[in-house]
C-alpha positions in Angstrom: -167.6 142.8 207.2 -167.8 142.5 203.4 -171.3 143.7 201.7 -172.0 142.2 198.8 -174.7 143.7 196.1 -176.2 141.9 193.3 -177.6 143.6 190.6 -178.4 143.0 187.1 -175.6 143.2 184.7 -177.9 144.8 181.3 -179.5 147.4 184.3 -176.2 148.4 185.8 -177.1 152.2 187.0 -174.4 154.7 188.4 -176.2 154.3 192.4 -174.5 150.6 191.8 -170.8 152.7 191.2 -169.9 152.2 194.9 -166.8 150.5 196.4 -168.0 151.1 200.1 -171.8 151.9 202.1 -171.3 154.0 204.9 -172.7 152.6 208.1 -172.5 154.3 211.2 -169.6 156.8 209.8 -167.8 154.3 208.6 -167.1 153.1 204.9 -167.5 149.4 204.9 -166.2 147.5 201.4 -168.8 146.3 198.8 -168.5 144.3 195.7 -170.7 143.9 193.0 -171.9 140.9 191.6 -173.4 141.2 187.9 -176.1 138.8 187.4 -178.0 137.7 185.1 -181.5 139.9 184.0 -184.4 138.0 185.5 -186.8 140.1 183.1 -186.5 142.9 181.0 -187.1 146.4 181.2 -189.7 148.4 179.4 -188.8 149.1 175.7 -187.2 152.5 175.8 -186.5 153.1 179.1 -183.2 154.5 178.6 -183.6 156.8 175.8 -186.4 158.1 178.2 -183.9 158.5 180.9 -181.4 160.2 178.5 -184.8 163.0 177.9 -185.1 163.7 180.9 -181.6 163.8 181.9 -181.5 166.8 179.0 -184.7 168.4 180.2 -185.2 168.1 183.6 -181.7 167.7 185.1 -180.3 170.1 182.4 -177.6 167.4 181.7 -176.6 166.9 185.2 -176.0 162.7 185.5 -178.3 160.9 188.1 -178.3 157.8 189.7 -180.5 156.1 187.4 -178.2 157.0 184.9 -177.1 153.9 182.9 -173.6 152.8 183.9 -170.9 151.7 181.8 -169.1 148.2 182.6 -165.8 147.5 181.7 -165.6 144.0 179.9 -164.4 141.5 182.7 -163.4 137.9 182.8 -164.7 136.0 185.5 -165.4 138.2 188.8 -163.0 137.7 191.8 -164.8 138.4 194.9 -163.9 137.5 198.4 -166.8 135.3 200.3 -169.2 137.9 201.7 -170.9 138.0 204.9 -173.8 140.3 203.4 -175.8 139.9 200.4 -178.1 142.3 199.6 -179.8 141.0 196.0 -181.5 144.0 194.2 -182.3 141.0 191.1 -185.8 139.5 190.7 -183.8 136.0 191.0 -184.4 133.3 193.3 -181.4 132.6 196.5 -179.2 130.1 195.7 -179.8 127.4 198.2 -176.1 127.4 198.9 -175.1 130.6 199.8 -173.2 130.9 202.8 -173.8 134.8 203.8 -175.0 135.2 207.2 -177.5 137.5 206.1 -179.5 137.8 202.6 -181.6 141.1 202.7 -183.8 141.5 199.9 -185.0 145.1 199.5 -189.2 145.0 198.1 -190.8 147.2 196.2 -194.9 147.4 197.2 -193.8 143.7 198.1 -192.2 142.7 194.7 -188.6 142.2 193.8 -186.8 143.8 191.3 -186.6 147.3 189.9 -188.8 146.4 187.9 -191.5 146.0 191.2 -190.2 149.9 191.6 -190.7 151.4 187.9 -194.3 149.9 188.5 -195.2 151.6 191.4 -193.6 154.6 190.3 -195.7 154.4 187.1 -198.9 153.9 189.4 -199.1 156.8 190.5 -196.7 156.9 193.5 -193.6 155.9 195.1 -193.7 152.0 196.9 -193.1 151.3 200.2 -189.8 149.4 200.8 -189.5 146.7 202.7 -185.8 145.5 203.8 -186.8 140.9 204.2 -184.5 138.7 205.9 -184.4 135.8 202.9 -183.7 133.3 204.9 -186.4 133.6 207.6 -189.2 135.9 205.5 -188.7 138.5 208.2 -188.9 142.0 207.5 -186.0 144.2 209.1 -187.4 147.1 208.4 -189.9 149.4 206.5 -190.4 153.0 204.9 -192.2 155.3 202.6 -189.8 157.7 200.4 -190.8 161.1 199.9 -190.7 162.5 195.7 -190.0 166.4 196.9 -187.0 166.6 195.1 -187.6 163.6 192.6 -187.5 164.6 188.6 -189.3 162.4 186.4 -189.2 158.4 186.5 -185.4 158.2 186.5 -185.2 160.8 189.3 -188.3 158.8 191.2 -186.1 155.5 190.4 -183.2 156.6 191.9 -184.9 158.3 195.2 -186.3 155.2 195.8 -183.0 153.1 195.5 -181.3 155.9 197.3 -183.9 155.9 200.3 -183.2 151.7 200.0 -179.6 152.4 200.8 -180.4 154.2 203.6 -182.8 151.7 205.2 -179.6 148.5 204.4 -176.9 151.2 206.0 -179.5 150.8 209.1 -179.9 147.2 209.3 -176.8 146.5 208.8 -175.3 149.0 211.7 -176.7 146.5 214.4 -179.3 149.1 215.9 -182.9 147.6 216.7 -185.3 148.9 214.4 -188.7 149.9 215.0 -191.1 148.4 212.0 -194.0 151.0 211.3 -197.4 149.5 210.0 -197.5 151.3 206.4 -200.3 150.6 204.1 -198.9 150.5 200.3 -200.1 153.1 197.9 -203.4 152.1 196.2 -202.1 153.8 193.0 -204.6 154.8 190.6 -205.0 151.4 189.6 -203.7 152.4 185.8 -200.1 151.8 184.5 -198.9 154.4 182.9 -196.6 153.6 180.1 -193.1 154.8 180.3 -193.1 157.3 177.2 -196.7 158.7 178.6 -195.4 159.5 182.4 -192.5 160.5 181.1 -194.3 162.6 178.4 -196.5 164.2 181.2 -193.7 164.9 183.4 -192.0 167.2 180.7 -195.0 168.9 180.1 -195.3 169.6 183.7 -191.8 170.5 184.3 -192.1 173.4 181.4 -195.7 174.4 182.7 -193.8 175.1 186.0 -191.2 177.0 184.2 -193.6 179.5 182.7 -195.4 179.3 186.7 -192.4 180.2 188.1 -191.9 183.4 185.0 -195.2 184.4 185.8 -195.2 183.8 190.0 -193.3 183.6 193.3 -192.9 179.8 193.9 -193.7 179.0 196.4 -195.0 181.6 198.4 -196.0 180.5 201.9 -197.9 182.9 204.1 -199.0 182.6 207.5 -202.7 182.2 209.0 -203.5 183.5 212.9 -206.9 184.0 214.7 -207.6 184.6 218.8 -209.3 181.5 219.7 -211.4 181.5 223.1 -212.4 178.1 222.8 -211.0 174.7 222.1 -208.3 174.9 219.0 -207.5 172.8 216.1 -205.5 170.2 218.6 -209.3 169.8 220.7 -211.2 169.7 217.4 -209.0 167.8 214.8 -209.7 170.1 212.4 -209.1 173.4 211.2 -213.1 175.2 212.0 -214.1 177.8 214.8 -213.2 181.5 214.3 -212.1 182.0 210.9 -208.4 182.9 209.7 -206.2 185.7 208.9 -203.3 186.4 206.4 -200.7 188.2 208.1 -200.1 190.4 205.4 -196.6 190.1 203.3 -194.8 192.6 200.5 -195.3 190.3 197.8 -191.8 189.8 197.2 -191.2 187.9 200.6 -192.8 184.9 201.9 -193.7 184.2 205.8 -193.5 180.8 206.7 -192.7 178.2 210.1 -194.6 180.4 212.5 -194.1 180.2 216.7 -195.7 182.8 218.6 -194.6 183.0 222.2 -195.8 185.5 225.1 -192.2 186.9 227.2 -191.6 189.7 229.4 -195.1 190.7 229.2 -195.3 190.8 225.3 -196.7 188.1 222.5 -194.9 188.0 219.0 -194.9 185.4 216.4 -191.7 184.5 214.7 -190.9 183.6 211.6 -188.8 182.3 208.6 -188.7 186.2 205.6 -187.7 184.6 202.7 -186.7 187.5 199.8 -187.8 185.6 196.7 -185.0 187.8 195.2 -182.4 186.5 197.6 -183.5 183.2 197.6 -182.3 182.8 201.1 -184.2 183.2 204.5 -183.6 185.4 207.5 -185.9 185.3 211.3 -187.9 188.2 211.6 -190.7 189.0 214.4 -194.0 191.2 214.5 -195.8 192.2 217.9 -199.2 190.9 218.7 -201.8 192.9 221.2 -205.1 191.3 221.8 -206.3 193.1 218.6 -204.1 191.5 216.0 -200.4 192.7 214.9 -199.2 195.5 215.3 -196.1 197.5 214.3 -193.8 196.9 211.6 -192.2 193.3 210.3 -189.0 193.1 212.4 -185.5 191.2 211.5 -184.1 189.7 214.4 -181.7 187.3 213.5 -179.3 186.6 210.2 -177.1 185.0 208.9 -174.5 184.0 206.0 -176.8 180.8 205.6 -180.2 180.1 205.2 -182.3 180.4 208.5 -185.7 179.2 208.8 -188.4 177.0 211.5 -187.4 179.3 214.2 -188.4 177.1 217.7 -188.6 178.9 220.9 -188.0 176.8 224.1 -188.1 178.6 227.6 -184.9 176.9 229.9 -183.3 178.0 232.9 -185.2 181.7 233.1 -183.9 182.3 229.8 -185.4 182.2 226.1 -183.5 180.4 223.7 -184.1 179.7 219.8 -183.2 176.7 217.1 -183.1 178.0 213.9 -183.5 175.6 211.0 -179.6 175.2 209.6 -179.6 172.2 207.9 -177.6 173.7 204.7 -174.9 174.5 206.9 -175.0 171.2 208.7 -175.5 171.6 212.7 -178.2 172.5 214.4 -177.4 175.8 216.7 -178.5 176.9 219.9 -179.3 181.1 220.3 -179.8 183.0 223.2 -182.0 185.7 223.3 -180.1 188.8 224.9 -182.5 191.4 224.2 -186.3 190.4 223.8 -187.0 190.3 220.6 -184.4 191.3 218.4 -180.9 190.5 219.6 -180.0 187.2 219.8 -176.1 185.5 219.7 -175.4 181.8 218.8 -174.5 180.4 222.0 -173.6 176.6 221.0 -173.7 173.8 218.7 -175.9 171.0 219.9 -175.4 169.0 217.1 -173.0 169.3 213.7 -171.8 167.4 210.5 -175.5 166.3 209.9 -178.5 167.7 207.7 -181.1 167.7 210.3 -184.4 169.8 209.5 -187.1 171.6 211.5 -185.1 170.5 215.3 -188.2 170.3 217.9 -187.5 169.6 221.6 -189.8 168.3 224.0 -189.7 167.3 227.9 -190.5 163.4 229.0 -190.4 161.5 231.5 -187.4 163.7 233.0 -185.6 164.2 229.4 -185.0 166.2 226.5 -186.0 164.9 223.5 -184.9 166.1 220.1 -186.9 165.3 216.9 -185.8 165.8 213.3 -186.2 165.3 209.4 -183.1 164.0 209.2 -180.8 163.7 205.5 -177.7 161.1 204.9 -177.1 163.4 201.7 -179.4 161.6 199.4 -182.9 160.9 198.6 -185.8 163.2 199.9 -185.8 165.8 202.6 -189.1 164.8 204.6 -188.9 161.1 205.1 -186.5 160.2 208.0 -187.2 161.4 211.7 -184.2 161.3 213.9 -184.6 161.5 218.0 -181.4 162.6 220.1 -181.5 162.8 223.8 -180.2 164.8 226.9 -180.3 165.7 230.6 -180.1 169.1 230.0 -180.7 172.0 226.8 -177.6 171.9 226.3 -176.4 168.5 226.1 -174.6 166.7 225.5 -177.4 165.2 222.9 -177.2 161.4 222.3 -178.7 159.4 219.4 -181.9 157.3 219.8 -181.0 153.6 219.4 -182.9 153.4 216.3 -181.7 156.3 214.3 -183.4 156.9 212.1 -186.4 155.6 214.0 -189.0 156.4 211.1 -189.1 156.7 207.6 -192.1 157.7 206.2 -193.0 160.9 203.6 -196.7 161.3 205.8 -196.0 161.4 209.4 -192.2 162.5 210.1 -191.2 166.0 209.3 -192.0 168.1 212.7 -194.8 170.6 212.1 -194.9 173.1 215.1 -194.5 172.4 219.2 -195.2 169.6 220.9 -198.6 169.4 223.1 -199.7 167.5 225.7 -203.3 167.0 226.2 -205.2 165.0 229.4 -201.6 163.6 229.9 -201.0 162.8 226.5 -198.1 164.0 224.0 -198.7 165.2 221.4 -196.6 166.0 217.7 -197.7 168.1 214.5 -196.4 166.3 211.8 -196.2 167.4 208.0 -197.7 165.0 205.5 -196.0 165.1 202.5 -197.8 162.2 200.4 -198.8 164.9 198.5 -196.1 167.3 197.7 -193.6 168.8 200.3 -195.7 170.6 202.9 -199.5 169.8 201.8 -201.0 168.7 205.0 -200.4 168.1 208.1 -201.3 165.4 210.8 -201.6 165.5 214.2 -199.8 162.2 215.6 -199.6 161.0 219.5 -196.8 160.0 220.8 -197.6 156.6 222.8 -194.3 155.6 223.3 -190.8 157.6 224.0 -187.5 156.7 225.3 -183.7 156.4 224.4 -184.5 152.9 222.7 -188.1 153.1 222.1 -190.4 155.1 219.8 -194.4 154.6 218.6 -196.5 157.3 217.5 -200.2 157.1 215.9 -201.6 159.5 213.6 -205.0 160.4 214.6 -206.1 163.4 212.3 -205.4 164.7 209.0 -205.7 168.3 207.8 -205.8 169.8 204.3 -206.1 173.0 202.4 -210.1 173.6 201.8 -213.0 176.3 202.5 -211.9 177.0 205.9 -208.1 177.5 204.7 -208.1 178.7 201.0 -205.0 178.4 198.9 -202.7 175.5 198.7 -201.0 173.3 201.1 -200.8 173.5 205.1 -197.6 173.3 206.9 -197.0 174.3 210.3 -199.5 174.7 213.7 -198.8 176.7 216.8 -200.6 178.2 219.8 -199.9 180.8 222.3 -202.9 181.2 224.6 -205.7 182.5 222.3 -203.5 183.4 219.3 -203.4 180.3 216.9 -200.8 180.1 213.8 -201.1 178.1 210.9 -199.2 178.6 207.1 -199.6 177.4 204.1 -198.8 178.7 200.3 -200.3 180.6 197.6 -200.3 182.1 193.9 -198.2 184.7 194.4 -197.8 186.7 190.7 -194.6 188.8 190.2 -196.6 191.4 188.8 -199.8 193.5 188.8 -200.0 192.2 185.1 -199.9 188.8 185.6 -202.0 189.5 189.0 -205.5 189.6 187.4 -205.2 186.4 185.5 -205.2 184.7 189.3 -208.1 184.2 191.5 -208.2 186.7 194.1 -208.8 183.9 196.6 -205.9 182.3 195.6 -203.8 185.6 195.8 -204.8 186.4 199.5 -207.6 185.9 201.6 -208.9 188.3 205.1 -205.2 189.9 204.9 -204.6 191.6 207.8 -202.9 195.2 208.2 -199.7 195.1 208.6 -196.6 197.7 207.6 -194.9 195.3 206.0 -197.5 195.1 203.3 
């Protein structure tokens, strides 16, 4: 198979510098066709780029960058079975491809159609169109988390883009999800405005980040007797506590369990000074915690989302490892604090936040999965097995969703009058704002459907800022989210106390 991209010659952009696109694992050729510019871009865009290149990315190139062509006579290119046509331009009648897959932008052509979303307020919604039949192969929402400025936002959209043609193009079925486009604002910026605002946001964060911990997550519990957030939809009923932290470590990705007779709540300790995460564990009794803040398990690597899943008489744990690239299966050997990696269920892939489920007689695996660009909360990957621990096959429709709001696991599966159940992170927002509680109304090896049905945010009932993971263990709900966090008593009084912590419980950590 030979791909074939066309893209404007006086818009060429180092994404374009590519001689293959890995499908499937393997590197199929591409050429690039220069064409013509259907319409020009807005006046300045690249000195703009060149900014915040200098400022944001501290001179690192991106792949918005502007790419240099080599003078050419006319182009030699073997008669390819793919087109994919990033140009505003119309399809020439007589083009033989098989397939012509136009990639839109909040339905619009053109990168153009993408610099105007992005300067609306939001990222688009891509859809990946047959040409020749006006059918759309498939569909996603990119998330911003890790995008700088307009010319990073330009290039985690084309990047997220390359992601969805890799897909249709390796033959799988895909599943189409029903995505409303952003409403925007309903104001266009102008480039030199968003891009002014951006670098005034980006050094406002700086002097955040001088001043304060960022981000510091903490973690919310309560004894519930009565129906929880999954039976109200929302986060009221007995109000919540701050397990209490040292200031210098955040608590975050909590999953309480009850074994051998005891209930504690693990959790990713982050040392802000570190940088890096370990698992630790406290004790719960029917009062609240108790004891000291214990490490159980660490690592070289950074460890976080510790899931807990009861198989075989044994406890087991999955670590978040996505840096490293596998996702790892421990075994507890003493409750709670010694644990040994067992085996790898799954490697050579950044897959974030690994939740298992049972159905229908299988184990299901769920994921925020990464091909190594774009953002980290967008793309949910499934794999399959008979058995813990595997072997764990791919869904047919990896990745079966890609969409910033509803795909980044949130906490434990939950089945309700027969129902499953998913907490979901919604990141439409900002990496780890909300949360949404999605059921799951269709599962197998080759199918997937799942429809959100409630939406939770930050407010009076959960001061501070964003909302990010939900578990239960018979009374004892967990929640986290994030808060101002200053580095200093001096810097401390300048912050709401609300904002700094709210009901914190005792704990010896603190």
């Amino acid at each position: 198979m030979i791909i074939e991209f066309r893209c404007e010659r006086e818009y060429a952009r180092q994404w374009m510098a590519r001689e293959t696109l890995s499908i499937d694992g393997r590197d199929v050729p591409v050429q690039i066709v220069w064409a013509p510019t259907a319409e020009p871009r807005p006046a300045g865009l690249d000195a703009l780029f060149e900014l915040e290149r200098a400022v944001l990315r501290k001179g690192k190139h991106g792949g918005a960058d502007r790419l240099k062509i080599v003078p050419e006579g006319a182009q030699a290119c073997s008669a390819a079975d793919v087109i994919v046509d990033f140009t505003g331009a119309e399809r020439d009648p007589d083009c033989s491809a098989r397939l012509y897959l136009r990639p839109l932008f909040n339905g619009v052509a053109g990168e153009n159609a993408a610099l105007a979303a992005i300067l609306a307020g939001d990222l688009p919604v891509i859809d990946i169109v047959n040409e020749v039949d006006g059918s759309v192969l498939d569909r996603g929402h990119p998330s911003g988390e890790i995008a700088a400025g307009l010319s990073g936002a330009l290039e985690t959209v084309m990047a997220r883009t390359l992601t969805m043609v890799a897909a249709v193009l390796s033959g799988r079925p895909r599943i189409v999800p029903q995505l409303a486009r952003p409403a925007g604002n309903g104001l266009r910026r102008e480039p030199v405005g968003y891009v002014a605002r951006g670098l005034a946001a980006s050094i406002a964060k700086e002097i955040y980040r001088l001043c304060c911990y960022a981000p510091h997550w903490h973690i919310g519990w309560r004894f519930n007797d009565g129906g929880g957030v999954w039976q109200t939809g929302d986060l009221s009923g007995p109000g919540w506590n701050v397990l209490g932290d040292p200031g210098n470590h955040f608590y975050a990705d909590p999953f309480p369990i009850t074994w051998q007779g005891r209930t504690f709540v693990f959790f990713e300790d982050l040392d802000h000074r570190v940088g890096k995460g370990i698992i630790s564990a406290i004790e719960f009794s029917d009062a609240g915690p108790v004891g000291e803040v214990m490490p159980v398990l660490e690592e070289p690597w950074h460890l976080s989302y510790p899931f807990l899943i009861e198989d075989d008489g044994e406890l087991w744990m999955i670590p978040e490892s996505s840096t490293r690239g596998d996702v790892a299966l421990y075994k507890c050997v003493r409750f709670p604090d010694i644990w040994e990696r067992y085996a790898t269920l799954l490697s050579g892939l950044e897959l974030a936040d690994a939740t298992i489920t049972r159905h229908n007689g299988l184990h299901y695996l769920f994921g925020a999965w990464r091909d190594g660009a774009g953002g980290y909360s967008d793309s949910l990957a499934i794999y399959y097995a008979d058995r813990l621990l595997g072997p764990w096959l791919p869904h047919a429709s990896n990745p079966v969703l890609i969409d910033r709001a509803s795909t980044r696991p949130a906490g434990n599966f939950v089945t309700l009058n027969g129902k499953l159940w998913r907490p979901v992170q919604d990141c439409a927002d900002g990496y780890g704002a909300a949360l949404a509680l999605a059921e799951v109304v269709e599962l197998s090896p080759t199918a997937f459907k799942q429809i959100v049905r409630h939406s939770l945010k930050p407010g009076p009932l959960w001061p501070g800022r964003k909302l990010h993971t939900l578990n239960r263990c018979g009374r004892l709900e967990v929640i986290d989210g994030s808060r101002v966090q200053p580095k200093t008593r001096a810097f401390a009084s300048h912050f709401p106390s609300t904002l700094v912590s709210a009901r914190t419980s005792p704990s010896s950590a603190v």
